[in-house]
ZAMARGU-4260 file (C-alpha; in steps of 0.2 Angstrom, whole numbers, plus 5000, padded with zeros to 4 digits):
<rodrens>
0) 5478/4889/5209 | 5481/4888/5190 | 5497/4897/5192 | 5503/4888/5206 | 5503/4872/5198
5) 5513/4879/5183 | 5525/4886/5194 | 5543/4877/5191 | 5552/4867/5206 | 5564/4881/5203
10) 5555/4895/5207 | 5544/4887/5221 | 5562/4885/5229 | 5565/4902/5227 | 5547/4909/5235
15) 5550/4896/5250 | 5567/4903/5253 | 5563/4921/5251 | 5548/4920/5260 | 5553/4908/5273
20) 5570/4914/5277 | 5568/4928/5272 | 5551/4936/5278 | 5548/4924/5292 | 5564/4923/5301
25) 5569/4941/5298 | 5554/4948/5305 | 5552/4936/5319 | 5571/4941/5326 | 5567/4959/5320
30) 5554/4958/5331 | 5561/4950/5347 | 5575/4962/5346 | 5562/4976/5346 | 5553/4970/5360
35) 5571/4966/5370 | 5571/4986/5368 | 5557/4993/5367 | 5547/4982/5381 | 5533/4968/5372
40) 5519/4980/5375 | 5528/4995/5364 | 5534/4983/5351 | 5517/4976/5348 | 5511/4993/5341
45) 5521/4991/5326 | 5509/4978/5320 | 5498/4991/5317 | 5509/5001/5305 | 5510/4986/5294
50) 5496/4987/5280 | 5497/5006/5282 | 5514/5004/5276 | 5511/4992/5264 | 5499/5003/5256
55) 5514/5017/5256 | 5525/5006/5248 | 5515/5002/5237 | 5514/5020/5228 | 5530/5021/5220
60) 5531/5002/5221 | 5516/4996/5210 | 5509/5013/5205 | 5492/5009/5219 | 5485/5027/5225
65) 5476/5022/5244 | 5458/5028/5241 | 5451/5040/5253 | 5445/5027/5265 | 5464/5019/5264
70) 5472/5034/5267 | 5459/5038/5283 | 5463/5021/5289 | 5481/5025/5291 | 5479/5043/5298
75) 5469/5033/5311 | 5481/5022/5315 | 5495/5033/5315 | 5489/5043/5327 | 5482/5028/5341
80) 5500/5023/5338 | 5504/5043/5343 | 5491/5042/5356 | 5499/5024/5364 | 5516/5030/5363
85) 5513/5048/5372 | 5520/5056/5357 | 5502/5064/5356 | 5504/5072/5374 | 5522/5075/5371
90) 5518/5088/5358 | 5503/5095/5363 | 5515/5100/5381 | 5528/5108/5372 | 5517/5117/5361
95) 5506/5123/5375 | 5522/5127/5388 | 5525/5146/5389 | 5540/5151/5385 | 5551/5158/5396
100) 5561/5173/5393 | 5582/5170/5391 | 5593/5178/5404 | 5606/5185/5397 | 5623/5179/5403
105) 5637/5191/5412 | 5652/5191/5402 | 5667/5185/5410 | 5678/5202/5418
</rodrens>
């Protein structure tokens, strides 16, 4: 709270704007516009990709390595969202489809 109270008025300006414009009206029109797309159950499944990529961004960013547990949180998460979205089954069908042979094509006479 120390810091806070040092803060300048010129500063404290430029958190309210960069985090009140920015951040708050950005993602809340971000997210209605995904949710006009995507359908409000779909587009409420990218709340969950939001600490896991934090904690990406955060690698090159600030120089954090995830610890194990971190990094098993987001594999988890990842694939519920995989899971929810049918991406899962998706996958598993094309891998587990037999191919078929190609016919070949008669060449025009």
């Amino acid at each position: 709270l120390g810091r806070l109270a040092r803060a300048t008025p010129a500063m404290l300006g430029l958190q309210l704007l960069a985090q009140g414009l920015g951040a708050g009206l950005v993602a809340v029109l971000a997210f209605s516009r995904a949710a006009a797309l995507l359908g409000s159950g779909r587009a409420a499944f990218f709340g969950a990709l939001v600490p896991g990529a934090a904690s990406l961004l955060a690698i090159p960013v600030l120089g954090e390595v995830p610890s194990t547990l971190q990094v098993l949180g987001i594999v988890a998460v990842v694939a519920g969202l995989l899971v929810a979205f049918g991406a899962l089954r998706l996958m598993l069908r094309l891998m587990l489809r037999p191919t078929l042979p190609r016919q070949r094509q008669k060449a025009p006479d």
